[in-house]
N, CA and C atoms of all chains as a GROMACS GRO file, in nm:
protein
  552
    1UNK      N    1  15.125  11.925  22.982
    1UNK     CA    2  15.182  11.838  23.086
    1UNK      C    3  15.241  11.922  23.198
    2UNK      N    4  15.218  11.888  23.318
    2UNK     CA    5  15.277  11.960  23.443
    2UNK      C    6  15.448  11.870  23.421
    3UNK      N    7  15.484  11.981  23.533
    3UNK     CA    8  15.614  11.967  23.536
    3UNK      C    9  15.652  11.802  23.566
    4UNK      N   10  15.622  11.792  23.666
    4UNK     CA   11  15.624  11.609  23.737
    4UNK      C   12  15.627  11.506  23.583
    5UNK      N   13  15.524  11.535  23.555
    5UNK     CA   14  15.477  11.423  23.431
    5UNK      C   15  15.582  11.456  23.309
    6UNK      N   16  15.645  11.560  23.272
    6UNK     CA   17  15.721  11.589  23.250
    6UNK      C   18  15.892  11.548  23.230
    7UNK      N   19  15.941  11.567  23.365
    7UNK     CA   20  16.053  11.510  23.417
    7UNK      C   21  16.037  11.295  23.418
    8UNK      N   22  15.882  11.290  23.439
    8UNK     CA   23  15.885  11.135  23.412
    8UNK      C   24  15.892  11.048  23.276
    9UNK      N   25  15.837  11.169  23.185
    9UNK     CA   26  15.830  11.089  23.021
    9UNK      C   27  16.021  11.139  22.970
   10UNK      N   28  16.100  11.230  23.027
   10UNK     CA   29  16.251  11.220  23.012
   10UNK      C   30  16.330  11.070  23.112
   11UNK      N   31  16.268  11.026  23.214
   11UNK     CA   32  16.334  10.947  23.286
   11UNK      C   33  16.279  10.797  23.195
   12UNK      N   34  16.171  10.786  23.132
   12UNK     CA   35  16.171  10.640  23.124
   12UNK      C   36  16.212  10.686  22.948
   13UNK      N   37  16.250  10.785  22.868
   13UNK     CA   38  16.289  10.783  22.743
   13UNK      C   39  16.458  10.752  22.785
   14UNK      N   40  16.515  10.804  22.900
   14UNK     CA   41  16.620  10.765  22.921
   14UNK      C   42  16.661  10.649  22.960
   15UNK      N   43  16.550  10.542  23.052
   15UNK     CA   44  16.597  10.422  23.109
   15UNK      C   45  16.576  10.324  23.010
   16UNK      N   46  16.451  10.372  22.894
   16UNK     CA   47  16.367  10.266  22.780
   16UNK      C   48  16.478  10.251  22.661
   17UNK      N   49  16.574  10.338  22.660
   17UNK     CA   50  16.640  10.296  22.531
   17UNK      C   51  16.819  10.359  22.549
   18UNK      N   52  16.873  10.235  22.504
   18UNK     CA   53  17.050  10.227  22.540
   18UNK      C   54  17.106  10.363  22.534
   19UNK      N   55  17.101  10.436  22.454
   19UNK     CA   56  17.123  10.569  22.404
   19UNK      C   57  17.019  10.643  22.343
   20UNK      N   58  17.051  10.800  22.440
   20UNK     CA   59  16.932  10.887  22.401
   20UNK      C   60  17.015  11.016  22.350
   21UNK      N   61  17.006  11.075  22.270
   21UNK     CA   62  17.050  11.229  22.248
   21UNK      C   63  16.948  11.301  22.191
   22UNK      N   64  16.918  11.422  22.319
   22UNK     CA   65  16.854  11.519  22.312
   22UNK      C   66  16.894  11.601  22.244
   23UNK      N   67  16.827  11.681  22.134
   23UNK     CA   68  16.914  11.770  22.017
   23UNK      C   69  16.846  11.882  21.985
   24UNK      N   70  16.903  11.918  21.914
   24UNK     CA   71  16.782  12.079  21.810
   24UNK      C   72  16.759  12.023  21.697
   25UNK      N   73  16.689  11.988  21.638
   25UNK     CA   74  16.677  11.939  21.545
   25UNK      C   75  16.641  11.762  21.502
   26UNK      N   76  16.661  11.718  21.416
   26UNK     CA   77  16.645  11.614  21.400
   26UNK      C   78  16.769  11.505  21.334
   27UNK      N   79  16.814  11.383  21.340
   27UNK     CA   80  16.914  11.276  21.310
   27UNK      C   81  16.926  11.391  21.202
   28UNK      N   82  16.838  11.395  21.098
   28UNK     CA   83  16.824  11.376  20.892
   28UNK      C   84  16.872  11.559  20.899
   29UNK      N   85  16.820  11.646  21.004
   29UNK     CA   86  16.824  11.739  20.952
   29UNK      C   87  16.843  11.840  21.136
   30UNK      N   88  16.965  11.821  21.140
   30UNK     CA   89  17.003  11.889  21.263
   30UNK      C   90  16.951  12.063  21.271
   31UNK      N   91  16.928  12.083  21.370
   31UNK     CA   92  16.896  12.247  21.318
   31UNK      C   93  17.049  12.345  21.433
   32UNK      N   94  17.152  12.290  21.453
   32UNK     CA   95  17.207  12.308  21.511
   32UNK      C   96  17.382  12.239  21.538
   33UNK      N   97  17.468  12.318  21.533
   33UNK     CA   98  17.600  12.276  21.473
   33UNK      C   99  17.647  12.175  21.598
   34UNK      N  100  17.612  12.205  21.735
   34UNK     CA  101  17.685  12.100  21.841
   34UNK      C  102  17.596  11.950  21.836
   35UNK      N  103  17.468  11.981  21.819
   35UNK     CA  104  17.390  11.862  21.830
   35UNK      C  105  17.422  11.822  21.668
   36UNK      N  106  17.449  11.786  21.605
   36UNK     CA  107  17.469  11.815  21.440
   36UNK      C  108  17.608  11.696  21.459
   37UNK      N  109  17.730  11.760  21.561
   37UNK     CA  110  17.828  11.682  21.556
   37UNK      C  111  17.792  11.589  21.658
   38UNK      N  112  17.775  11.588  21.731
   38UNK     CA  113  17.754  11.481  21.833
   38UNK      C  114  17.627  11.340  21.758
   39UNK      N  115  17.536  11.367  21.694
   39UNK     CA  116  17.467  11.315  21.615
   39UNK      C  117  17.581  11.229  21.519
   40UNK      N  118  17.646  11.280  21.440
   40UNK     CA  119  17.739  11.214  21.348
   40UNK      C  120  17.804  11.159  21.390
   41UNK      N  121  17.889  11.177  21.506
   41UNK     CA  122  17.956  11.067  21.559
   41UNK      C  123  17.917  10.918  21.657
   42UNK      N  124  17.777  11.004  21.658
   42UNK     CA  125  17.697  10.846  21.677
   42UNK      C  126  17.709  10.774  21.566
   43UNK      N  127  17.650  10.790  21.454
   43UNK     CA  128  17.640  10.779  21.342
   43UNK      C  129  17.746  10.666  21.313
   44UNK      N  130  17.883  10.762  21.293
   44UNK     CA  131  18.029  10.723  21.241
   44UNK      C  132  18.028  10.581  21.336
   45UNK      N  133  17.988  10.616  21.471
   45UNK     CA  134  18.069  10.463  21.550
   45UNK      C  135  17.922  10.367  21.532
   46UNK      N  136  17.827  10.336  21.405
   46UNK     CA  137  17.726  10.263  21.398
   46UNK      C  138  17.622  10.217  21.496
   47UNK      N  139  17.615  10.332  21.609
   47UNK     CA  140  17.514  10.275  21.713
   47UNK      C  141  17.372  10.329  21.697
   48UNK      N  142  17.304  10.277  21.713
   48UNK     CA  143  17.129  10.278  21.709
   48UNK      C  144  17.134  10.397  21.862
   49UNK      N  145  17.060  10.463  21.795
   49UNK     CA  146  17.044  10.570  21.894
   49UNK      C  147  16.870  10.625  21.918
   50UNK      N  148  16.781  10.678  22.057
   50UNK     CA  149  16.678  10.777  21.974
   50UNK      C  150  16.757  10.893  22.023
   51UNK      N  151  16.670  10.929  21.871
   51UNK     CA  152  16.728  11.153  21.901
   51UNK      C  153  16.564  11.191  21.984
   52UNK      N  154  16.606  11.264  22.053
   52UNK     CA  155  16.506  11.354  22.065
   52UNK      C  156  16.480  11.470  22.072
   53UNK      N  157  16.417  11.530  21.967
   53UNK     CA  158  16.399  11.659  21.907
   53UNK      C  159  16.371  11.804  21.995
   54UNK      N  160  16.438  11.840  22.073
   54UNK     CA  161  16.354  11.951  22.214
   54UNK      C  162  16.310  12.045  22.136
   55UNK      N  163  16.309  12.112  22.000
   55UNK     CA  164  16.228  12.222  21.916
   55UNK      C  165  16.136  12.187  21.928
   56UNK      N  166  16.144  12.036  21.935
   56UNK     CA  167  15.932  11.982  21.924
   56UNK      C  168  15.854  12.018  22.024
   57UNK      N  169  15.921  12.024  22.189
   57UNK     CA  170  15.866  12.069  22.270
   57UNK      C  171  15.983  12.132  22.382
   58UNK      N  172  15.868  12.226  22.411
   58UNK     CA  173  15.952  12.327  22.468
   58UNK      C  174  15.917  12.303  22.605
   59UNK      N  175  15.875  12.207  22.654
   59UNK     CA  176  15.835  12.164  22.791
   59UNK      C  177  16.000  12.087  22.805
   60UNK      N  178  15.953  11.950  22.699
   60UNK     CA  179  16.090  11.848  22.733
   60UNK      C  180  16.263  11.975  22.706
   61UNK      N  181  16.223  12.080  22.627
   61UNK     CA  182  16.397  12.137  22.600
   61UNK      C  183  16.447  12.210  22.748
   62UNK      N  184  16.340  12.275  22.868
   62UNK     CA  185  16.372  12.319  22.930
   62UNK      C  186  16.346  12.167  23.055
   63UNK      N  187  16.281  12.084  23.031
   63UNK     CA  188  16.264  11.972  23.175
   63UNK      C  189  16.403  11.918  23.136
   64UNK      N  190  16.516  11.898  23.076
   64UNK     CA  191  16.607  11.848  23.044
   64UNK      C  192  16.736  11.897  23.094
   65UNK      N  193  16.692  12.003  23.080
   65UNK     CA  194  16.794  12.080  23.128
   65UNK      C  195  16.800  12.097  23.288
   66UNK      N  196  16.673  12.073  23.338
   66UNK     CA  197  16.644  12.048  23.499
   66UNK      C  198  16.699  11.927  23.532
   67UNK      N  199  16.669  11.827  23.459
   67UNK     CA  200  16.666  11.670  23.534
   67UNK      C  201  16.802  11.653  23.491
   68UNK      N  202  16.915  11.719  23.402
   68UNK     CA  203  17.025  11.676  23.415
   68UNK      C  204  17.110  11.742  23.465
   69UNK      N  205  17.058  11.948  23.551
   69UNK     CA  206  17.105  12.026  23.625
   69UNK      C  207  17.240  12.029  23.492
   70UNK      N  208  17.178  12.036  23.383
   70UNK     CA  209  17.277  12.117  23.271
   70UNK      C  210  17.247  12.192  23.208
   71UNK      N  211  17.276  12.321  23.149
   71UNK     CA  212  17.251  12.427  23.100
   71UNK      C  213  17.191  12.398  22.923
   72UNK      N  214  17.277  12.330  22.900
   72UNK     CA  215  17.249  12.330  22.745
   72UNK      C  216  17.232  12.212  22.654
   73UNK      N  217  17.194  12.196  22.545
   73UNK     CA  218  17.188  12.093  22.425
   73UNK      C  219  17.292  12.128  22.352
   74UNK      N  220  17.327  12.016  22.274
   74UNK     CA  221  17.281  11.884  22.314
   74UNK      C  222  17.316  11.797  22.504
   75UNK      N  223  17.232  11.692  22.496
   75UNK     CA  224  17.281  11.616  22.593
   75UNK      C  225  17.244  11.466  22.609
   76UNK      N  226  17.371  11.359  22.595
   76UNK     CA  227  17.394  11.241  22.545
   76UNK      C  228  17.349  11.164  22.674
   77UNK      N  229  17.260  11.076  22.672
   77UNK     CA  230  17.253  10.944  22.772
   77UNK      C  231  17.267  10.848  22.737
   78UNK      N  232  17.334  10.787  22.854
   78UNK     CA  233  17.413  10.605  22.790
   78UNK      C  234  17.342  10.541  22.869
   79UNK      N  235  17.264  10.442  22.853
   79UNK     CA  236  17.184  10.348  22.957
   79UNK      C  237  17.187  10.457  23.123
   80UNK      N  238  17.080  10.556  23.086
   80UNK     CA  239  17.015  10.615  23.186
   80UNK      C  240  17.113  10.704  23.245
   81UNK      N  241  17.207  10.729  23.201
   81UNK     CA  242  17.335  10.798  23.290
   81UNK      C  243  17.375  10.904  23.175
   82UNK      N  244  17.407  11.044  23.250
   82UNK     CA  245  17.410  11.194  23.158
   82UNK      C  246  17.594  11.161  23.137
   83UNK      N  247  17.629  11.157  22.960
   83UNK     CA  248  17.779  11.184  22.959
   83UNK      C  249  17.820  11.317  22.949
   84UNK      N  250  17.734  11.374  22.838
   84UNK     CA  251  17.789  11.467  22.825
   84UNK      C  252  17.741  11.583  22.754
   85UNK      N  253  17.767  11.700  22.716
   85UNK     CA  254  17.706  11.782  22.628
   85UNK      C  255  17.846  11.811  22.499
   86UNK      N  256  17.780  11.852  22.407
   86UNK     CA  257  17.926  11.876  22.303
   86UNK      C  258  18.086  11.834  22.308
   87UNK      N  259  18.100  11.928  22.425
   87UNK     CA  260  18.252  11.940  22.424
   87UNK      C  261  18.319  11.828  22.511
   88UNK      N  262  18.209  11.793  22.603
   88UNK     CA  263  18.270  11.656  22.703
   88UNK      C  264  18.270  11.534  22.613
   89UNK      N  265  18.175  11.502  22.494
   89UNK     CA  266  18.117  11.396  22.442
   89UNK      C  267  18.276  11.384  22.343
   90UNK      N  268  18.300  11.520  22.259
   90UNK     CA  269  18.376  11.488  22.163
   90UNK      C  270  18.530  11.503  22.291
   91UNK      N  271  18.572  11.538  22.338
   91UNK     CA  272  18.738  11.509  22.435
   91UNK      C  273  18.696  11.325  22.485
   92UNK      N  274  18.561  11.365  22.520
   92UNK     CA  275  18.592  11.140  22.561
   92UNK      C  276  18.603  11.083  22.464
   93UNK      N  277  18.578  11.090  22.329
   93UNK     CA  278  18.553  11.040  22.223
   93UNK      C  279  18.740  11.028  22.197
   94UNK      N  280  18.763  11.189  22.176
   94UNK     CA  281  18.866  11.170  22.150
   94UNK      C  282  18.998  11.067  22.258
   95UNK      N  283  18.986  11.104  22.371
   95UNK     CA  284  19.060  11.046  22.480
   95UNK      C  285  19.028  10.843  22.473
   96UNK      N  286  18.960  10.835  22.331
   96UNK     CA  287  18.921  10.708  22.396
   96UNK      C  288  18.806  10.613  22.490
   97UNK      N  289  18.735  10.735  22.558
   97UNK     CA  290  18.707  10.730  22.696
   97UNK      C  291  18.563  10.679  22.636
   98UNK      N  292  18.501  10.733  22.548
   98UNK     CA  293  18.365  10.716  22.526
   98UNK      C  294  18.369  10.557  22.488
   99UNK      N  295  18.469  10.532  22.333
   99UNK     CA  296  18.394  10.361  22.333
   99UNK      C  297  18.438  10.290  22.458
  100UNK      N  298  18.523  10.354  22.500
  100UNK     CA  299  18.536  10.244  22.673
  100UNK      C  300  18.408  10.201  22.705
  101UNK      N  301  18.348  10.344  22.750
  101UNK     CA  302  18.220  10.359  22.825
  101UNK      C  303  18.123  10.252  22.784
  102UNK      N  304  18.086  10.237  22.570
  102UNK     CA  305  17.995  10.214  22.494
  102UNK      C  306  18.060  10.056  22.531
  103UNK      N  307  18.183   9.993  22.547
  103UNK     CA  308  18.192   9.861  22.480
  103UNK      C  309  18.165   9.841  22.699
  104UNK      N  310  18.220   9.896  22.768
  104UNK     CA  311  18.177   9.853  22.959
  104UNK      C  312  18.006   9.857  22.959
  105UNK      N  313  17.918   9.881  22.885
  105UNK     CA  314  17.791   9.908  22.849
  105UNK      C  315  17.732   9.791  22.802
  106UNK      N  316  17.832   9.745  22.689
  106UNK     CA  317  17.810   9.643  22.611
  106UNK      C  318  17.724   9.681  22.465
  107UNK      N  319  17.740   9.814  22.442
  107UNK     CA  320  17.693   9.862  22.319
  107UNK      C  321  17.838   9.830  22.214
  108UNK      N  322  17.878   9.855  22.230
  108UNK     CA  323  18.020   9.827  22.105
  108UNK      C  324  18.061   9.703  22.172
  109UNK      N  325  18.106   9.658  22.032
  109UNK     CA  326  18.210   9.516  22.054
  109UNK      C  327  18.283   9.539  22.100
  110UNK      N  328  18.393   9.490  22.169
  110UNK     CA  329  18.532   9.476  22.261
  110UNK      C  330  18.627   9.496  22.132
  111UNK      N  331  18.609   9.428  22.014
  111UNK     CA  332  18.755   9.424  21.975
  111UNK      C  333  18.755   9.532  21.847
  112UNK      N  334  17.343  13.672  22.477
  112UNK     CA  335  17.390  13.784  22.475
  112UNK      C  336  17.537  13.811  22.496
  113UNK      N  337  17.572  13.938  22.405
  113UNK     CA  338  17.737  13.907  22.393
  113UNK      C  339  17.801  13.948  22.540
  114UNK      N  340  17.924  13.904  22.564
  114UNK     CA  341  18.019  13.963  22.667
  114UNK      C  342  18.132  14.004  22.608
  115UNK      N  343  18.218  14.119  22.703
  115UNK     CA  344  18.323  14.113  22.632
  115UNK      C  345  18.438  14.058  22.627
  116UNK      N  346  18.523  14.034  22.598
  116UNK     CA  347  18.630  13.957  22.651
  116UNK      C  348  18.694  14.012  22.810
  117UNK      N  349  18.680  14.147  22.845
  117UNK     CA  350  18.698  14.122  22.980
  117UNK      C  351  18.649  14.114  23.093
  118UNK      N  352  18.503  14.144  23.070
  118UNK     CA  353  18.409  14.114  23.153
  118UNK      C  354  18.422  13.921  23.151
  119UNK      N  355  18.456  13.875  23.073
  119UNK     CA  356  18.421  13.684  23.069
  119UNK      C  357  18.548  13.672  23.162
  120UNK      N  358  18.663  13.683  23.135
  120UNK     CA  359  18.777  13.683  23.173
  120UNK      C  360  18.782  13.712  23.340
  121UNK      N  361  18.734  13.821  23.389
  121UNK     CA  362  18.694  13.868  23.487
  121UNK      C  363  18.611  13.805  23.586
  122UNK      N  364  18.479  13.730  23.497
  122UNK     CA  365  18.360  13.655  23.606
  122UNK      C  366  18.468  13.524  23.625
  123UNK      N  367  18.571  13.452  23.497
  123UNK     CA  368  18.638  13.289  23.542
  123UNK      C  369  18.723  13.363  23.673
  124UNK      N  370  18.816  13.489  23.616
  124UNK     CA  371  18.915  13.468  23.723
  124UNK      C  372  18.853  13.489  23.862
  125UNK      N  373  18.759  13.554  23.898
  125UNK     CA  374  18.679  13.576  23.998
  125UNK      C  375  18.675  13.429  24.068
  126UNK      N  376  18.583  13.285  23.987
  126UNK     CA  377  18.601  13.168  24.024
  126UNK      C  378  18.687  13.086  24.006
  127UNK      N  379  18.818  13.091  23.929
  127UNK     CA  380  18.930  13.071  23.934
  127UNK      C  381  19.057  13.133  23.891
  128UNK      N  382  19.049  13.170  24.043
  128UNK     CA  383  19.195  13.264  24.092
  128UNK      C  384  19.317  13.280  24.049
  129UNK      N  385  19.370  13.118  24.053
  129UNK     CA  386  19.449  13.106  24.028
  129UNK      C  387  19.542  13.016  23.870
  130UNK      N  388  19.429  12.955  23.834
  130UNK     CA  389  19.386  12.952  23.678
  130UNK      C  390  19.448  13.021  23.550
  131UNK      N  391  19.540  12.990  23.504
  131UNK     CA  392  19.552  13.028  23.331
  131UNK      C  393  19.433  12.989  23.230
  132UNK      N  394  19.400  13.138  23.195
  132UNK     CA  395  19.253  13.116  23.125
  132UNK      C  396  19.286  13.216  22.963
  133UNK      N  397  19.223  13.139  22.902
  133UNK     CA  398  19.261  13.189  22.766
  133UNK      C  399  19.095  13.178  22.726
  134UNK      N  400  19.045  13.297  22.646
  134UNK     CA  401  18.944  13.344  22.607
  134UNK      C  402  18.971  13.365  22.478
  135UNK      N  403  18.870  13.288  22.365
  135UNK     CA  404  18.822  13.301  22.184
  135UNK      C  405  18.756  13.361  22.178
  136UNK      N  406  18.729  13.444  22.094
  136UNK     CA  407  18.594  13.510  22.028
  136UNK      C  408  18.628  13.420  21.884
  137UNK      N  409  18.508  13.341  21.911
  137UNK     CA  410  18.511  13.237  21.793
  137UNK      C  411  18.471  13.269  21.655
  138UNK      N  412  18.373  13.391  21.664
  138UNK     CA  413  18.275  13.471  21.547
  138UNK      C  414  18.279  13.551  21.538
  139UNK      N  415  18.383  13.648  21.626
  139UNK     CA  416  18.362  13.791  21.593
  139UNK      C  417  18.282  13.838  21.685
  140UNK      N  418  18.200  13.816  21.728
  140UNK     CA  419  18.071  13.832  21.766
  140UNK      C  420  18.023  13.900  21.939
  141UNK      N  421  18.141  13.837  22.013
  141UNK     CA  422  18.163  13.799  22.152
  141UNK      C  423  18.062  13.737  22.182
  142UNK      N  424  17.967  13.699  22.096
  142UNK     CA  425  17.903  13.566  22.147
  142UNK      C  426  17.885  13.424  22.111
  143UNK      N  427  18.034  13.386  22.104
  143UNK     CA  428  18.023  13.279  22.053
  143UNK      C  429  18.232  13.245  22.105
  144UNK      N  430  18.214  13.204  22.241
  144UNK     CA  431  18.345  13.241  22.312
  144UNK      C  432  18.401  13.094  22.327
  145UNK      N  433  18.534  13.034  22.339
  145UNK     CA  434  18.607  12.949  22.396
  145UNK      C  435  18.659  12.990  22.502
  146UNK      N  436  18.670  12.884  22.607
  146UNK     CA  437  18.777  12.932  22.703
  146UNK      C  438  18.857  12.782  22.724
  147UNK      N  439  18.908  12.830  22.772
  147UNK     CA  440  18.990  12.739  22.789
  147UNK      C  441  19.075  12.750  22.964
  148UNK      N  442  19.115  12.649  23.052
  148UNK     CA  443  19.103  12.724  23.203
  148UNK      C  444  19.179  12.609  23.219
  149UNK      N  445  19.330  12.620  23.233
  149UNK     CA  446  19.422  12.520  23.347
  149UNK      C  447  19.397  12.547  23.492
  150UNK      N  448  19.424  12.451  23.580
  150UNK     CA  449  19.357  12.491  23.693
  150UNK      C  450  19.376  12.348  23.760
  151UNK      N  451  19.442  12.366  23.874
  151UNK     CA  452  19.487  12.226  23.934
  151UNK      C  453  19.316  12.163  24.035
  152UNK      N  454  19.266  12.326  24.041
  152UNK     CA  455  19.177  12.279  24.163
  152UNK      C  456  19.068  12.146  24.061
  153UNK      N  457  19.089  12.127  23.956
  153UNK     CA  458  19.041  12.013  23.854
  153UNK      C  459  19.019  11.897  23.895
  154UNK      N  460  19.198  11.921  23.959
  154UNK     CA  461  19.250  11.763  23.933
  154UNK      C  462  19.125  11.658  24.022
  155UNK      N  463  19.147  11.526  24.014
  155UNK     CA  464  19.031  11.433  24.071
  155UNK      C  465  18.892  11.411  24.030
  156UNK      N  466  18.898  11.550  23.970
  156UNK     CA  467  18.672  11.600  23.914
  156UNK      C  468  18.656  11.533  23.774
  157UNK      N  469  18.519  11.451  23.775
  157UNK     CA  470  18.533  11.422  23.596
  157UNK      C  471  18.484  11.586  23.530
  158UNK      N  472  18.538  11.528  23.410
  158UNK     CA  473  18.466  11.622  23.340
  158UNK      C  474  18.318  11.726  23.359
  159UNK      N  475  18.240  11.624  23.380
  159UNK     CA  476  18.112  11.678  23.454
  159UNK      C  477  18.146  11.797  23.530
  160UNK      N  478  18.220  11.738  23.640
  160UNK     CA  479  18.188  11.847  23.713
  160UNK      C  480  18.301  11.937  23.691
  161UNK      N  481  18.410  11.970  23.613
  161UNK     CA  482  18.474  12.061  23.573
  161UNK      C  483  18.408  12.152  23.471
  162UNK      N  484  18.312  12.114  23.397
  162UNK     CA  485  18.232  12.185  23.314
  162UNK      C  486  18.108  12.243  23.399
  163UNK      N  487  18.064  12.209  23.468
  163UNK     CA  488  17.969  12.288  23.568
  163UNK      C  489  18.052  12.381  23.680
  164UNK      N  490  18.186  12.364  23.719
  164UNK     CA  491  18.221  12.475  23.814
  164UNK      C  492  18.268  12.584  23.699
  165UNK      N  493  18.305  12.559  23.569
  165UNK     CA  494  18.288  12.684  23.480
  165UNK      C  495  18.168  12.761  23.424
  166UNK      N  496  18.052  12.689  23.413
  166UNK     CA  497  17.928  12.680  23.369
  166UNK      C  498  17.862  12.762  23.489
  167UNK      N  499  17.907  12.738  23.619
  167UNK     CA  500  17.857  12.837  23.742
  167UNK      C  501  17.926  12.983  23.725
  168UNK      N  502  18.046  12.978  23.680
  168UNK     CA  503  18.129  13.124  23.680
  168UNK      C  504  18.084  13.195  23.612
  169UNK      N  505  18.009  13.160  23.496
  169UNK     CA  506  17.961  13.244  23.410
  169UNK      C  507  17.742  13.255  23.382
  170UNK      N  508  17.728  13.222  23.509
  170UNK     CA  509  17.509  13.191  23.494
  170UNK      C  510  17.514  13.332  23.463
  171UNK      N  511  17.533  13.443  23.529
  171UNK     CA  512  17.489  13.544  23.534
  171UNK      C  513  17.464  13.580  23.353
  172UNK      N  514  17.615  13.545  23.305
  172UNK     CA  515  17.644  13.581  23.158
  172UNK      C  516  17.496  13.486  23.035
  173UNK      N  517  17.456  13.557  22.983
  173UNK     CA  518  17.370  13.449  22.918
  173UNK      C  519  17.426  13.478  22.778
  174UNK      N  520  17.532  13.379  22.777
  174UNK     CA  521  17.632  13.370  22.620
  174UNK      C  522  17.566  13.267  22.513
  175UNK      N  523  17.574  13.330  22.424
  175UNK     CA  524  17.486  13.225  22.356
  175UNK      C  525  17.580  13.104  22.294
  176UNK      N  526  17.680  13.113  22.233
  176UNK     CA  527  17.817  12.956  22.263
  176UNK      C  528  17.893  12.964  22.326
  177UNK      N  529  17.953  12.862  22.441
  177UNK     CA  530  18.038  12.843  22.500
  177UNK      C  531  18.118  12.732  22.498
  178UNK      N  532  18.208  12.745  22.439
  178UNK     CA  533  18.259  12.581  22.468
  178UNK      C  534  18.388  12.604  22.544
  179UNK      N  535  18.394  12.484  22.601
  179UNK     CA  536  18.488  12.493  22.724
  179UNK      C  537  18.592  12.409  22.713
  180UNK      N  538  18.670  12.411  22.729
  180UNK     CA  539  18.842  12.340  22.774
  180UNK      C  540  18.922  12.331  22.919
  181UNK      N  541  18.843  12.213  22.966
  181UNK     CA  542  18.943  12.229  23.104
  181UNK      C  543  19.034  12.138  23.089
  182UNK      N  544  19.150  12.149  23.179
  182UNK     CA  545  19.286  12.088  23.233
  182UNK      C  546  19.331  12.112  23.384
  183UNK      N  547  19.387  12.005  23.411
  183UNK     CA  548  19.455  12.058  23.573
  183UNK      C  549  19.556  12.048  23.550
  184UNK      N  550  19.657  12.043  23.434
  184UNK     CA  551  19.811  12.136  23.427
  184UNK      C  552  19.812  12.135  23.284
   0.00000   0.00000   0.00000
């Protein structure tokens, strides 16, 4: 795949489904300790997520890192919009800030 | 690739001057660093972009973990 076609199968995996996290590894079997936690705490707060695996391809691990002008994996999308990588994902989490985000989304219940 | 603690120390204070910056060696390793960076010029920026004006201070460095801690006091 050229680059273009590329950057387009990350934009409609991001617009096609509520939450996306790009990872090393896989949900069952992370190959990697930041994508590993960020995975589980999807998990923990019961939301349907796709992972997507960038070991699988090494086109999508580096087009990802272009189309979100971020350096590294993991990296979390909430209905088409970049939150965060590791350390931003778990301080919003902690601050509260993330189920804000998930229930203003309408992925988590309000109460 | 590793850095050392004062070469890392050196490229933040370079991009922030005036910044209290505290540097981990999380593994022993020097490649596998925390920092951590108070820094008012923060204040207003989400996260995002407080993690990318640190994430710029250090391109040259190709560290293999970084995790970051910002604050604006």
């Amino acid at each position: 795949m050229d680059q273009k076609a590329i950057l387009k199968t990350i934009k409609s995996q991001i617009t096609e489904n509520d939450i996306v996290l790009f990872m090393k590894g896989t949900k069952e079997m992370p190959q990697c300790g930041f994508s590993s936690a960020v995975s589980k705490l999807l998990t923990d707060l019961q939301l349907p997520y796709m992972a997507v695996n960038v070991l699988d391809s090494p086109e999508i691990r580096e087009g990802i890192k272009e189309y979100t002008d971020w350096p590294t994996i993991p990296q979390l999308y909430v209905k088409g919009e970049f939150v965060g990588g590791y350390d931003i994902v778990r301080e919003a989490y902690e601050a509260g800030e993330l189920e804000g985000l998930l229930k203003d989304k309408g992925l988590l219940s309000q109460n | 690739m590793p850095i050392s603690e004062i070469d890392l120390e050196t490229a933040l204070k370079k991009k922030f001057p005036d910044a209290q910056i505290e540097c981990q060696d999380l593994a022993g390793d020097e490649d596998h660093w925390e920092v951590k960076i108070v820094d008012p010029i923060f204040q207003g920026r989400s996260r995002i972009q407080q993690h990318k004006m640190v994430q710029e201070a250090v391109v040259d460095h190709d560290i293999h973990a970084l995790s970051i801690k910002t604050a604006d006091k």
